[in-house]
C-alpha positions, 0 to 999 in steps of 0.5 A: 772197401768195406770186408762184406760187399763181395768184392773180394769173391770170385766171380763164380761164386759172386754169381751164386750169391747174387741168384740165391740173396735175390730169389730169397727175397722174392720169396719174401725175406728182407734185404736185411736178413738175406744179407746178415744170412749171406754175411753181406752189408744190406746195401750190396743185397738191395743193389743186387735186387735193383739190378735184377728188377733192371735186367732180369736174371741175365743182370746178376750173371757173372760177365766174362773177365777181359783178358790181356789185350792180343800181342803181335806174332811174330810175322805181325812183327816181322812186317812192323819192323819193315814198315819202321824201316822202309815207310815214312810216317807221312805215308799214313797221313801223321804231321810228323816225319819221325816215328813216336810210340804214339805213332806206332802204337796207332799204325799198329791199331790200323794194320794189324788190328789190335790194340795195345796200351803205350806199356805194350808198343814200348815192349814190341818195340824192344823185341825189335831193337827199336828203343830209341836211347837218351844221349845224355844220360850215356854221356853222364855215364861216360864222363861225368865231369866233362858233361857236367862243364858242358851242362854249366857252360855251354848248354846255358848259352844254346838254351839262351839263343834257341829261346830267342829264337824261338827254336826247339833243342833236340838232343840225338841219339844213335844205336846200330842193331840187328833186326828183330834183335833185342834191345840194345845200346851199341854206340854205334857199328864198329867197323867190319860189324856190317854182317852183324848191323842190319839198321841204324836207330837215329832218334832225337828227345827235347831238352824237356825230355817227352815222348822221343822222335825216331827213324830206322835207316837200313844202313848199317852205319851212319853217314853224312847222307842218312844224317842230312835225311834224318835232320830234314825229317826232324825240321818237317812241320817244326814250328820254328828252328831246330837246335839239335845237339850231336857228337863228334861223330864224323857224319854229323861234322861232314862237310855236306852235313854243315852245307845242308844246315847253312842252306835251311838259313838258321831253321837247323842249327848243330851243336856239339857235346864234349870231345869223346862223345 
């Protein structure tokens, strides 16, 4: 950008140099003069006549700066959040039975009227408590060693199958939080902290990583009931199997859990990260 084209001006001021480099050619000045007179490059002050001769006065007027776009209220994300937790997103006609950013970004945009940048939603969503996590970076966190021999010796043989098979690994995620609390990273409800705990975040990323899938479950805790629900919705509209890693957490290892993954006949696969996890 060269230092004499105006940019750098605001935008009152820019609009008076406009009005008076354009009346003082109409008056009969050069282009050039005006400009060498206003310290301007000369292409700045024939555009600005081309402009006027355009739209008249009304072209050279300074044009209101757009503010940032409007943010939710409270109330606004009072009812967000109990759409997060109460509606499928079937219900607003997505091919997805788990929320993404996207998706509420757009249910956002339809209910309330306003519409954010993806930086936006991911901000109102951390209000909300509604960050979904990614479980293997917390499980490097917790022992690196032990999911650095998982990465090397058990990864690579799901990764082989689920490329025969033309499957999806998915990775799950959980988080107990308080509504509309900030977010957090609680591994998961500790017992007794149901006062505290008003919904579980169960979320599921791809082994390529990408835009995570979530659903809010108004249990405070999971069980093998809301798992077993959170896998059916992660398999709708899949376009093969789903090979989803989990913990050992004793939801994911129930005994109804593993009957539901033996009924969908290979379309839900469950497999394990180290002892601990």
């Amino acid at each position: 950008m060269r230092e004499n084209d105006g940019r750098k001006l605001d935008h009152k001021t820019l609009e008076a140099l406009r009005l008076r480099a354009v009346e003082q050619v109409q008056q009969g000045a050069r282009p050039e003069d005006v400009a060498v007179a206003l310290g301007l490059h000369r292409k700045t002050v024939y555009a600005w006549v081309k402009r006027y001769r355009e739209g008249g006065r009304h072209a050279l007027l300074a044009r209101p700066v757009p503010g940032r776009p409007p943010r939710l209220g409270e109330e606004q994300l009072r009812e967000l959040s109990a759409l997060l937790a109460e509606t499928d997103p079937r219900h607003f006609d997505f091919e997805l039975a788990l929320w993404t950013s996207d998706m509420v970004r757009e249910v956002i945009r339809r209910k309330f009227g306003v519409s954010l940048s993806p930086v936006s939603v991911t901000r109102q969503l951390g209000k909300l408590g509604m960050i979904p996590g990614r479980p293997l970076r917390r499980a490097y966190q917790r022992d690196p060693d032990a999911m650095a021999w998982w990465q090397q010796k058990e990864y690579p043989h799901i990764a082989a199958r689920a490329a025969a098979a033309g499957a999806t690994v998915y990775f799950a995620d959980e988080a107990g939080q308080e509504r509309g609390a900030p977010a957090r990273r609680t591994r998961r409800p500790a017992a007794g902290a149901d006062d505290k705990c008003r919904f579980t975040l169960i979320s599921a990323v791809t082994a390529k990583g990408g835009a995570p899938r979530f659903a809010v479950f108004g249990a405070a805790a999971t069980d093998a009931l809301t798992f077993t629900e959170f896998c059916a919705r992660l398999m709708h509209g899949a376009s093969g199997p789903v090979y989803l890693v989990v913990d050992g957490h004793p939801a994911h290892r129930a005994q109804s859990v593993m009957d539901y993954a033996a009924s969908t006949s290979g379309g839900l696969e469950l497999y394990y990260l180290p002892a601990g996890y």
